[in-house]
C-alpha positions as a Markdown table, in Angstrom:
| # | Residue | x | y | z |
|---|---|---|---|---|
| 1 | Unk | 0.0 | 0.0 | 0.0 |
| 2 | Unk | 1.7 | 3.0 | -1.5 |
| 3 | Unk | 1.0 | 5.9 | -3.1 |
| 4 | Unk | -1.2 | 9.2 | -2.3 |
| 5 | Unk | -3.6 | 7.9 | 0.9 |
| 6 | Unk | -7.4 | 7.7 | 0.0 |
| 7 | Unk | -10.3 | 5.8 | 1.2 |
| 8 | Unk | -9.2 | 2.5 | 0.7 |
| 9 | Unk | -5.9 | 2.4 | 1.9 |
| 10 | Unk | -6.8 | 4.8 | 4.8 |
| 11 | Unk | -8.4 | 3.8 | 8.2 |
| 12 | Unk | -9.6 | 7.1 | 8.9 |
| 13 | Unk | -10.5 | 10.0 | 7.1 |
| 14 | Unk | -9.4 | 13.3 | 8.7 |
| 15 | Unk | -12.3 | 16.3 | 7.6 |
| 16 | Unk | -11.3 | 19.5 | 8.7 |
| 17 | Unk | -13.6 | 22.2 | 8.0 |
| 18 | Unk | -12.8 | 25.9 | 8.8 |
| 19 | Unk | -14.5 | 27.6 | 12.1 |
| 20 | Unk | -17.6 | 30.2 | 11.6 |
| 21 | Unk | -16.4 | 33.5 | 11.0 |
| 22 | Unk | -18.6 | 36.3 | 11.9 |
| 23 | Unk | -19.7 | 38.7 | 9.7 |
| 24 | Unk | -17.6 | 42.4 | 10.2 |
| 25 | Unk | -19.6 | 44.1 | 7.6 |
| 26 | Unk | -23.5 | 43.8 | 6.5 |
| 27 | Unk | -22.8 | 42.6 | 3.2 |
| 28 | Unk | -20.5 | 39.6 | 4.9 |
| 29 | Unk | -23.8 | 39.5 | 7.0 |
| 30 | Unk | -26.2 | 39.4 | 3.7 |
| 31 | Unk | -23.6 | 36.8 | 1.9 |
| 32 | Unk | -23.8 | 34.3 | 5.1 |
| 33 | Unk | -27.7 | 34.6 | 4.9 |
| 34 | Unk | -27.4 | 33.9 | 1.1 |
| 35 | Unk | -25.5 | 30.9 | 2.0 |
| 36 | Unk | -28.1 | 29.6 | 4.2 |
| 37 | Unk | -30.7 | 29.5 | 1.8 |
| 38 | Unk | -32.0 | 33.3 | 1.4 |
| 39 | Unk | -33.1 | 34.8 | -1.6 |
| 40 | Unk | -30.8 | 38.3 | -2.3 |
| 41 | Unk | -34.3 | 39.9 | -1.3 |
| 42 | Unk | -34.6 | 38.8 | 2.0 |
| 43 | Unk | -31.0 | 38.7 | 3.1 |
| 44 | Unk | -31.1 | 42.4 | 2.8 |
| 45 | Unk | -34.1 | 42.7 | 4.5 |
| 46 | Unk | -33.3 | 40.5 | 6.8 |
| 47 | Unk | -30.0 | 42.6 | 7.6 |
| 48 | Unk | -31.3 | 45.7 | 7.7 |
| 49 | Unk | -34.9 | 44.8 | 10.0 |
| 50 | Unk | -34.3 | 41.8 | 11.0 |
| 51 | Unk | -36.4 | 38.7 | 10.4 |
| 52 | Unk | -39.4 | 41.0 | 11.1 |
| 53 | Unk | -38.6 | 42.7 | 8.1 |
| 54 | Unk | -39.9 | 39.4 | 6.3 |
| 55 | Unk | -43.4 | 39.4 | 8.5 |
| 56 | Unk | -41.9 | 36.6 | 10.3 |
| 57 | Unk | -42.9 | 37.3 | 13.0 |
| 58 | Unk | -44.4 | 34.9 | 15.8 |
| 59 | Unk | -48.0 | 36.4 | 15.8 |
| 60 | Unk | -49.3 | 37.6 | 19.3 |
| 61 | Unk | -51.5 | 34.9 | 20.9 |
| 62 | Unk | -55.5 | 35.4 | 20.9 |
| 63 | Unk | -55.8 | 37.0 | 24.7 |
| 64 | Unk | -59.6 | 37.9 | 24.7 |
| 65 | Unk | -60.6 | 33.9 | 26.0 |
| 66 | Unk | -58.6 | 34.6 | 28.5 |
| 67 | Unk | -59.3 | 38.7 | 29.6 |
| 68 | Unk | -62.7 | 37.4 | 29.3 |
| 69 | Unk | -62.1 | 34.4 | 32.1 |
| 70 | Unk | -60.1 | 37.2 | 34.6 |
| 71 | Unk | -63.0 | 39.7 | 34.0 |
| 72 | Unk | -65.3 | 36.5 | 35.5 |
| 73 | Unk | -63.6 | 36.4 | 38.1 |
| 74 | Unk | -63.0 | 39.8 | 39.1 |
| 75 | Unk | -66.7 | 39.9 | 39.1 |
| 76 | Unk | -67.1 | 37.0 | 41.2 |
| 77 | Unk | -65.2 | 38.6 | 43.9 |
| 78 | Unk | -66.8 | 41.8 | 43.8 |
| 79 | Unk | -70.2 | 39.7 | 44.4 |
């Protein structure tokens, strides 16, 4: 077994991959988003508003069942 190592003469196979930079700049910002999958479009938007820019936004929860269950019972005591 000689020659130039490869998976068949090799035990292991050594993957090195190169630690996460962060962005300095927005467009490194804009290019990482782009590289994760987001149109050109929303990786500005995304850089300049944040991810509420896109209206993703978690929507608020529906209160009113519960105002109207503390209103109950604010009544009850007053009774």
């Amino acid at each position: 077994m000689t020659g130039t190592p490869n998976a068949e003469n090799t035990a292991a196979t050594l993957v090195v991959t190169a630690a996460p930079v962060k962005p300095q700049t927005i467009r490194e910002f804009e290019r990482a988003l782009k590289s994760l999958g987001y149109s050109q479009r929303e990786s500005t938007a995304i850089a300049k508003g944040g991810f509420k820019a896109l209206g993703l936004a978690d929507p608020e929860p529906d209160l009113s069942e519960l105002a109207a269950v503390i209103a109950k019972n604010i009544s009850l005591l007053k009774d």
